[in-house]
C-alpha positions as CSV (number, residue, x, y, z in Angstrom):
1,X,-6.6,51.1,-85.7
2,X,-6.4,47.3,-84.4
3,X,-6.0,46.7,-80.6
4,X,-2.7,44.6,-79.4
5,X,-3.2,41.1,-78.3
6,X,-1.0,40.3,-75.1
7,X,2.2,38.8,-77.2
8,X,5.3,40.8,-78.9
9,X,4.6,39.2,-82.1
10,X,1.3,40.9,-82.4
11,X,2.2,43.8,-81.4
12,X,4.7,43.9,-84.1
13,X,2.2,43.0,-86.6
14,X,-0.4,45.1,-85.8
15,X,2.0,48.3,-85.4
16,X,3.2,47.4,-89.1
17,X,-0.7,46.8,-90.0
18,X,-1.6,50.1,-89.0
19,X,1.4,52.0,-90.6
20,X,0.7,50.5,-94.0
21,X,-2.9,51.3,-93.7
22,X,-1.9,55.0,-92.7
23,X,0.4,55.7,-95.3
24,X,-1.7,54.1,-97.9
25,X,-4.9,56.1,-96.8
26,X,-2.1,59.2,-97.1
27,X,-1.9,58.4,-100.8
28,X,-5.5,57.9,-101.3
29,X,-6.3,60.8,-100.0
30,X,-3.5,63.0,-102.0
31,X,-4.8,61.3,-105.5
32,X,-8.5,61.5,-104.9
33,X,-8.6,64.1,-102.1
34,X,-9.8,67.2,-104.2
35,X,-11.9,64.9,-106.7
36,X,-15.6,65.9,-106.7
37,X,-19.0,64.6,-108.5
38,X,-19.7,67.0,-111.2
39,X,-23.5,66.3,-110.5
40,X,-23.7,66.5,-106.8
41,X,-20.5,68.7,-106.0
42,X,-22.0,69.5,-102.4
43,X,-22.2,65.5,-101.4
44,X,-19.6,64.0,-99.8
45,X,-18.4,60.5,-100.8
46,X,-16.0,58.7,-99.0
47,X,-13.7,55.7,-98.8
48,X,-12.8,54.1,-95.4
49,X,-9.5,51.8,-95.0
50,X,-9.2,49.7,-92.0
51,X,-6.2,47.5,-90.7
52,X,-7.4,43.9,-90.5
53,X,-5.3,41.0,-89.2
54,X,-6.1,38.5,-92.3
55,X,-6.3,40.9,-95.3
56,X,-3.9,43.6,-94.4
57,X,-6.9,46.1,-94.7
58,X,-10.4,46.2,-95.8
59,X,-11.7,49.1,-98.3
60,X,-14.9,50.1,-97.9
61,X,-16.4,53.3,-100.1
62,X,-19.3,54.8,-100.5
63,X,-19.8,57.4,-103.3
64,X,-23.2,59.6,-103.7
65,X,-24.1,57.9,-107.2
66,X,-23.0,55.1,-109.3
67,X,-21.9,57.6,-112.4
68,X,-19.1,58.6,-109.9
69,X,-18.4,55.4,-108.4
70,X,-17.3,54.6,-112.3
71,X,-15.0,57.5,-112.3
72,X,-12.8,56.9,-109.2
73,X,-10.0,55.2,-109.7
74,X,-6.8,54.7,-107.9
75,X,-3.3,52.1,-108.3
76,X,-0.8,52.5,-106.1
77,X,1.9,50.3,-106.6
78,X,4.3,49.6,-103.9
């Protein structure tokens, strides 16, 4: 989550930030929650969304092996 600045405005902005990024990690996580590697079942991969102030939110992921990386995919259209 993404700390208020002293004015109303930002807090505004970063109260909506932070919802979008919630309920967009809550999707994420139903479409790809139970998805597993079929070669390394026991790792765990994982993909990180943060609020940010210029880009909305930032995606990070990191996946135990490229061949699974290729498989994951997700669109969500709002």
């Amino acid at each position: 989550m993404i700390a208020w600045r002293n004015d109303l405005a930002d807090q505004i902005k970063v109260d909506m930030l932070n919802e979008v990024v919630e309920d967009y990690a809550t999707e994420v996580a139903k479409e790809l929650g139970n998805l597993t590697c079929q070669i390394h079942p026991e790792e765990i991969s994982t993909i990180t969304i943060v609020p940010d102030r210029t880009h909305t939110m930032v995606i990070n992921s990191k996946f135990c092996c490229p061949d699974f990386e290729k498989i994951v995919t997700l669109k969500i259209e709002r």
